[in-house]
Every structure is written in C-alpha cells, then in structure tokens.
Phi, psi and omega in degrees: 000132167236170179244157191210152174247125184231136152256136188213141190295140188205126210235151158270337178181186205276000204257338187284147186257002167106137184183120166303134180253160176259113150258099188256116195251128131272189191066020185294134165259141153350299187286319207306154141306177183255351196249333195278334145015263161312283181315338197276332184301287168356311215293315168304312174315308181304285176320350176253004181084332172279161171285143229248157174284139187289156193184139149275146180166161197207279149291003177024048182241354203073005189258304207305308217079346167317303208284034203257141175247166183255129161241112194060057198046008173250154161341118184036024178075196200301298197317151130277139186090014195245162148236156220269335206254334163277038184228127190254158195292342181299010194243006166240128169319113164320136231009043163278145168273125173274132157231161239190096159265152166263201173280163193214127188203149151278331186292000185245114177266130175294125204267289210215110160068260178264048203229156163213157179295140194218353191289015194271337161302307170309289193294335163334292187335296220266311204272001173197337213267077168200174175226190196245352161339145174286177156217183202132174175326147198304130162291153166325125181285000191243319191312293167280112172278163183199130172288171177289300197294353173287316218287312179295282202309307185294339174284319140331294147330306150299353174300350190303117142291343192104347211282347164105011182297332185284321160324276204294358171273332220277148147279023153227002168068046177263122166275034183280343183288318168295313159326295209291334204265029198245332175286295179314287202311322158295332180297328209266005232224082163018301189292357179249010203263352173311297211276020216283315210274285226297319195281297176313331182285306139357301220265283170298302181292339191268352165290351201279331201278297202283003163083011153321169142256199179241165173289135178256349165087032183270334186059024162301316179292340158253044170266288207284344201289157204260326178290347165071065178286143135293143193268015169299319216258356164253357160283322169265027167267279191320307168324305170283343142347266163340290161290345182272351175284301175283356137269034167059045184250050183271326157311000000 
C-alpha cells in the first residue's frame, strides 16, 4: 500500500480562476490505474460531503482519448506510449507528490477542475476530415486495391486518438499533429482524393480559426503522444497545402 500527496487543479467553471488543492490519499495499490486513483480519492471526498474531483474518461483502455492530464508537467505523465488511464500507480513511490493539471491551451477551455473543452478538434473534424465515398452495404475488400505501404501509411496515421496531448505538450499549444495526421490519412487513400486539395485547406484555417498555434519543428508533441503519431505527418501537411494553393483548390 502506498500514500501519496496530489496537488490537483480544482476550477468550479471557465469563468473561476483556479487553485491547486492538496490531497493526501492512502491505500493506493500498485495495480491501480492512475484514473482508479483517482476514483478512490473521489470515493473519500463523497464520504467527507465534498466535491469529489471532476475528470473525463471512457474506455479506460487507451482507445476513446478522453483522459488526458498533465501530470508532473508532462502530457499523460512520464511513461511513453502511454495514455493516463493506461499509466499504472506501480510507476510511483510511496510518498511522492503527484501534482495533476488539465490541459492548457487557450483553444481547451477548463470547464470544471480536470475536464477540459476538446470540441474545437470536432470542428477541425467536421471542416474537411470526411470523403464523399458512398456508403450502404460493407463493399468488397478487394474492390478498391491499395498497396500495403499506402494501406500501413494511413492506418498510422489513423492510430490518433484525439486525445489532445499533443496541444497540451507544444510550447505553442499547436494541433498540427492532430490536424495533420487527420489530413494524411485521407490524402494517401483512393476514398480521399475527391474532397483532398478542399479538405487541407478547410482543415487548416479551421485550426487556425479555434486560436492553436503554430508548429515550430520542436517535437514535443510526438514525445508526448501516447500513440506515437509521426511529425512526418506535418510535413504532408504542408505539402498538400502547398499543392493544393498551387492548383487553386482553396475553393
């Protein structure tokens, strides 16, 4: 069993300014999760009459992306390839200080303690990252061929979860990772070459529009990223930029 010390951010809404509170919680086991943590902290707050701390989480799996916190300034804490609801309590020391942020971005707003606003990522979403493909009954798996190294780039590229990590690592609070590999994965894919120069275009100005910043080449954001995205993928950002300017397909 361990005891642990959490400084942990505790906000009531986006209008409240904020304050780490000091928690000291026991009975942590090894095995927890860092999110079941969490719960057992909650579980003590309800029995003492407080409000129990705010969090997002879902599949506690490492697929949805909902749970990510800065933990001891880093992006989902230490491990790599990690995401918070996969970071287990065996990677902390009996009486070591957690201290435990959301994300901080201005395009992320803090709703309520550790929650943070992520729709600015829908609308990215919503302004290019869909094709015109039909849909209807499962198609042939054979009908549209795709080499393996087209098939492998876009399936990499389609590992982002979303989860916004890559935001809360850049010292610009910039989403080009997410955009991009959001971008890649349809550029390279046959179902994508309709909407491909309207979509990069779309795409960008609408991160640009939610107040991101820009990539700066520092490469914190696949440091932190739990999915291990490539920054390849902001280079076939710019690119399909680039050409889609020079065949004049911002309309």
């Amino acid at each position: 069993m361990m005891t642990l010390n959490l400084e942990i951010w505790r906000q009531k809404n986006s209008q409240d300014s904020g304050r780490f509170a000091t928690y000291q919680l026991s009975g942590i086991t090894p095995d927890m999760s860092f999110l079941e943590m969490l719960d057992l902290l909650n579980e003590q707050l309800i029995k003492k009459g407080e409000a129990p701390v705010e969090f997002d989480s879902d599949c506690r799996e490492g697929i949805c992306g909902s749970c990510g916190l800065v933990i001891n300034g880093q992006a989902h804490g230490k491990e790599m390839a990690t995401t918070t609801c996969e970071l287990y309590m065996r990677h902390f020391q009996d009486g070591d200080t957690i201290v435990i942020e959301p994300w901080r971005a201005k395009a992320f707003p803090v709703l309520r303690d550790l929650c943070v606003d992520r729709t600015a990522f829908d609308r990215i979403i919503a302004a290019g990252g869909y094709t015109s493909a039909k849909s209807g009954p499962h198609p042939d798996g054979n009908a549209i061929l795709i080499s393996k190294p087209v098939a492998d780039s876009a399936m990499e590229s389609a590992t982002c979860i979303g989860c916004g990590a890559c935001v809360a690592a850049c010292p610009n609070a910039s989403a080009s990772l997410f955009t991009a590999a959001k971008i890649s994965q349809l550029a390279v894919l046959p179902q994508g070459q309709v909407e491909r120069g309207r979509r990069v275009f779309r795409m960008v100005r609408q991160m640009d529009a939610e107040g991101f910043g820009n990539c700066t080449n520092i490469g914190e954001c696949r440091a932190a990223c739990p999915k291990e995205i490539s920054i390849d993928n902001i280079a076939t950002m710019k690119r399909e930029y680039a050409a889609a300017l020079l065949r004049g397909d911002e309309s």
